[in-house]
C-alpha positions as CSV (number, residue, x, y, z in Angstrom):
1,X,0.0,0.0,0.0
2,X,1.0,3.7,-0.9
3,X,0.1,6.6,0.5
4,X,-0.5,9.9,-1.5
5,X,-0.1,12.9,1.3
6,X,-1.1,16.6,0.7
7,X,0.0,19.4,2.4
8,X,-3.2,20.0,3.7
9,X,-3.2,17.1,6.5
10,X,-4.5,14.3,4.2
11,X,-3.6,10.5,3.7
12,X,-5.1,9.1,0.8
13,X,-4.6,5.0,0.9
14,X,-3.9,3.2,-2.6
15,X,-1.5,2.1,-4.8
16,X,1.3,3.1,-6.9
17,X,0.8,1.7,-10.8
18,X,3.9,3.5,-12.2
19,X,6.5,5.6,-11.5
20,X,8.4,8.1,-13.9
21,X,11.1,10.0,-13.4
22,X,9.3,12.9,-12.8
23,X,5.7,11.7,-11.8
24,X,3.8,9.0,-10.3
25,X,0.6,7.3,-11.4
26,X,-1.4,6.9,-8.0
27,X,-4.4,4.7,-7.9
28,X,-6.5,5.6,-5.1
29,X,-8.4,3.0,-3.3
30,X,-12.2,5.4,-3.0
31,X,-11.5,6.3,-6.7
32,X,-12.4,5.5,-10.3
33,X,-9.4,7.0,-12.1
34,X,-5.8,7.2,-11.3
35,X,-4.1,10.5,-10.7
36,X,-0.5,11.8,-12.4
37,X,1.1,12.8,-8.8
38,X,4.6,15.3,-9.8
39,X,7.4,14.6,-8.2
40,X,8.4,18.3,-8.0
41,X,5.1,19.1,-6.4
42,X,6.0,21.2,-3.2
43,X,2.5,20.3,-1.9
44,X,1.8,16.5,-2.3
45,X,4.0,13.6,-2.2
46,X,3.8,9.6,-2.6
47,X,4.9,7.3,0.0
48,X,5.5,3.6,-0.2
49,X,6.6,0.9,1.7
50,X,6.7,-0.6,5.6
51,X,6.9,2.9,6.9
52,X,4.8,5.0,4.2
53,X,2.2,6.5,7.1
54,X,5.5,7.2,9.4
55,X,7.4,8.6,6.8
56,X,3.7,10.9,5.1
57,X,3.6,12.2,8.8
58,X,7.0,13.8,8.9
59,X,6.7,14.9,5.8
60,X,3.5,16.6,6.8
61,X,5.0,17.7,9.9
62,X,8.1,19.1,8.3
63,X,5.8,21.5,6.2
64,X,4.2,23.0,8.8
65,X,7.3,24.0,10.2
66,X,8.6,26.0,7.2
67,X,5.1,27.7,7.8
């Protein structure tokens, strides 16, 4: 499982089908169509792996931070 977190607080649960070098194709689990995640996006980020949540969170938490 991969997790897709915004900047906003959010942890959306699903899957990664691809990866690019400069994108990701996320595959929600609540959603019909999969979503083209940039990897240069300063305000959402994929996350995969044993410590996807763990890693999301300090992600999330470094943000707020900078803020």
């Amino acid at each position: 499982m991969a997790i897709h977190a915004k900047s906003n607080g959010w942890l959306i649960g699903g899957k990664i089908i691809d990866e690019t070098p400069v994108a990701w194709i996320f595959h929600a689990t609540d959603e019909k169509r999969k979503k083209v995640i940039a990897k240069n996006d300063p305000k959402n980020q994929v996350f995969d792996g044993l410590n996807a949540v763990a890693d999301a969170e300090k992600w999330q938490k470094k943000l707020r931070i900078k803020k």
